[in-house]
N, C-alpha and C positions, 0 to 999 in steps of 0.2 A: 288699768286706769278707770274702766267702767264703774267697779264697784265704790272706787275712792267718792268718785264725781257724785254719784249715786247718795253716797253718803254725806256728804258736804252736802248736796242740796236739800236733802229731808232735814238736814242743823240748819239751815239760812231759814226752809219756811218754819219749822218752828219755832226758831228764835227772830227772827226781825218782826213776824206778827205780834209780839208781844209788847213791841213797843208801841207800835202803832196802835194797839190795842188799849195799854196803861199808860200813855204819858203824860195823857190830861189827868187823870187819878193822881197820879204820882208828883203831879205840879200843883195838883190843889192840893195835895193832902201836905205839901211844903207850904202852903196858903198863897202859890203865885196867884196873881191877880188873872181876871178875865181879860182884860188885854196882853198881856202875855204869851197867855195861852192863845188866843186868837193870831198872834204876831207870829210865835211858832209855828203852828199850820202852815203859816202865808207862807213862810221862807222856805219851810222846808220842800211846798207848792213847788214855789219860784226853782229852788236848789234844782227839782228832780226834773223840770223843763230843760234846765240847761247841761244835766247828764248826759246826753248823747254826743256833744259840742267834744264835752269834758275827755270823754273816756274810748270811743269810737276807735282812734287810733291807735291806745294802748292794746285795744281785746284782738282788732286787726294785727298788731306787729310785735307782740309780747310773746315770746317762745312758750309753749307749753302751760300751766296752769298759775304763770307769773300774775297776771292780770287778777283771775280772778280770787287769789289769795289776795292781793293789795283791795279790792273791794269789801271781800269781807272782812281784813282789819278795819277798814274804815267804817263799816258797819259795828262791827264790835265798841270802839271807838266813841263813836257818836252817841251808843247807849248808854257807855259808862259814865260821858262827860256831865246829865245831871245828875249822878249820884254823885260827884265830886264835890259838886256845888250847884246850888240851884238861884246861881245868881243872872241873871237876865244877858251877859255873853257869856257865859256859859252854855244855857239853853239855846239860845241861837245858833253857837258855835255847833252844836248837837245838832240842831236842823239842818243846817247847812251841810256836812258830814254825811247824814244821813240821806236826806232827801239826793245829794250827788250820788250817791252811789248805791241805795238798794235795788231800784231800778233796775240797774246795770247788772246784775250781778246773773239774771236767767238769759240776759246778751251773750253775756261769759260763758254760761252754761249749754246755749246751742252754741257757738263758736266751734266750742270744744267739743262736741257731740260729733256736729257737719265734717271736724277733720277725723274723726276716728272712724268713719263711714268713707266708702268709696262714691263717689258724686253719686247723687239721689240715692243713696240709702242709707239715708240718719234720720227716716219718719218714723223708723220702730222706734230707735231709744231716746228721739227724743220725746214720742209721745207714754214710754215707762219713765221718762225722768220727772214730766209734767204730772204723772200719776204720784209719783215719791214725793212732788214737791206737797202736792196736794195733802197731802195724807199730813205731812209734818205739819202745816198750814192752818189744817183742823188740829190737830193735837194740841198746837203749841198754845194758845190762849187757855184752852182746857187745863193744860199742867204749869204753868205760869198764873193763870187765875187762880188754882187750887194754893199753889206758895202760898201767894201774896193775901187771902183770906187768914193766913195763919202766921203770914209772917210782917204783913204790911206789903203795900201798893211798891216799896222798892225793890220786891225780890222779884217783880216782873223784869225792872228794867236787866235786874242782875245776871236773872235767867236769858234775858236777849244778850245782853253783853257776852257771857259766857259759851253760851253755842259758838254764836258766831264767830269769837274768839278760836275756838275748838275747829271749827268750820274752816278758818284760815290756815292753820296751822298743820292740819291734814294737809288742804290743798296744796300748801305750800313744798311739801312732801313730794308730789306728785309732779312735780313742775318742768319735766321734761315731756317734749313732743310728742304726740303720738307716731308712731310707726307704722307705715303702709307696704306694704306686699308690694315690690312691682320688678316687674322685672328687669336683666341685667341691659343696660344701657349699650346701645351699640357705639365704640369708639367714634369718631366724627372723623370723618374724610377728608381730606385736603385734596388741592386740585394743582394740578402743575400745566401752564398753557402750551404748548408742544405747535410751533407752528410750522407747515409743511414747506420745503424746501422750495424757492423761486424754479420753474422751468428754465435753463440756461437758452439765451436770447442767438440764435444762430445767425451767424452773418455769413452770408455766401460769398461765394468768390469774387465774382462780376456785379456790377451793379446791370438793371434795367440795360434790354438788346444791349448785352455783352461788354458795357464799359467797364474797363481796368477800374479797379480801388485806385484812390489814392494814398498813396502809402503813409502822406505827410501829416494826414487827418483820420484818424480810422473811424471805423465805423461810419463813416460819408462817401459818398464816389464824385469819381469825375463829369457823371452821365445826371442828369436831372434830378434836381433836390428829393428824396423817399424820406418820408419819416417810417421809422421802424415803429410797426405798434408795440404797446407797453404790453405786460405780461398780462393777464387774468388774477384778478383780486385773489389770494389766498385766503381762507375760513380758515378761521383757526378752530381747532381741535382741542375740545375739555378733555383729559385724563381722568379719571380718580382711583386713588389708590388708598391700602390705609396705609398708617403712621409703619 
């Protein structure tokens, strides 16, 4: 799973840097206006404030690398929606898309690190995953700029589209949990309450200076009222055994 993750994250930073990079190029070079372009920004601003709201309980309760496949579709997503059209929901709709979920997506990536470690020890790989992201991060505007000089401002978005597309569909691959070493589980005990037998209560023969029982009332005599004392409280006794 190391190496998947590993790779999927060096595709995220070199392709979503690209957008962010070219999409004002790529919306003026469709001649949007500067409010447009300005509007864009704002939302996708706004979009990636309310990421954590959005996605927090997917990356928590999603088995395996579900989560952060579903981001980077939407990443991929969000880049291709203005090459479709560069009509004003459209771009929007791409902001919004976007800005929700790039974000999220190095959430997803230590998520996923912290469980393939044994508690405190996912500060190595996730600080070589920060080093991979990095490394794609710089590359990606480099080899997306290089395109789009020869092929137009839209083969950046293409190039982001595309990764991250790539990026998804690995992950998606991967999408079973990590596995942890532990050891075998001890059966669980059951307990059975076992309570010790009452002392049997002796009645003597004679009641107090030698008066006969009464035969007609037992456990009473003829001779001056005696209450017998009650027994001593029994504890009861925990067993456990296994199944």
């Amino acid at each position: 799973m190391q190496w998947r993750l590993s790779v999927v994250y060096v595709m995220f930073g070199a392709g979503y840097i690209a957008y962010m990079t070219f999409l004002s190029t790529c919306l003026a070079s469709r001649h949007a206006s500067l409010g447009l372009v300005c509007l864009t920004w704002t939302v996708l601003g706004l979009s990636a404030m309310a990421a954590p709201v959005l996605w927090s309980r997917p990356i928590a309760a999603w088995p395996g690398t579900q989560a952060l496949a579903v981001l980077l579709a939407t990443v991929a997503g969000a880049a291709a929606l203005p090459l479709l059209s560069s009509a004003p929901l459209a771009v929007g709709g791409s902001a919004v898309l976007f800005g929700s979920a790039f974000m999220m997506v190095p959430a997803a990536v230590t998520a996923l690190a912290a469980a393939a470690r044994p508690p405190g020890g996912a500060t190595g790989l996730i600080a070589a995953l920060t080093v991979l992201f990095a490394a794609g991060q710089s590359a990606g505007p480099w080899a997306s700029g290089w395109l789009a000089d020869r092929t137009g401002p839209a083969a950046a978005l293409w190039w982001a589209a595309t990764l991250c597309a790539a990026a998804a569909l690995l992950a998606a691959t991967g999408s079973r949990p990590p596995h942890r070493r532990a050891g075998r589980a001890a059966p669980p005990a059951t307990g059975r309450l076992i309570t010790a037998p009452a002392a049997p209560r002796h009645r003597p023969e004679h009641g107090p200076a030698g008066a006969p029982r009464d035969p007609g009332e037992p456990g009473t005599f003829t001779g001056p009222a005696q209450v017998l004392p009650e027994p001593a409280p029994v504890a009861p006794i925990w067993c456990l055994h296994d199944r």
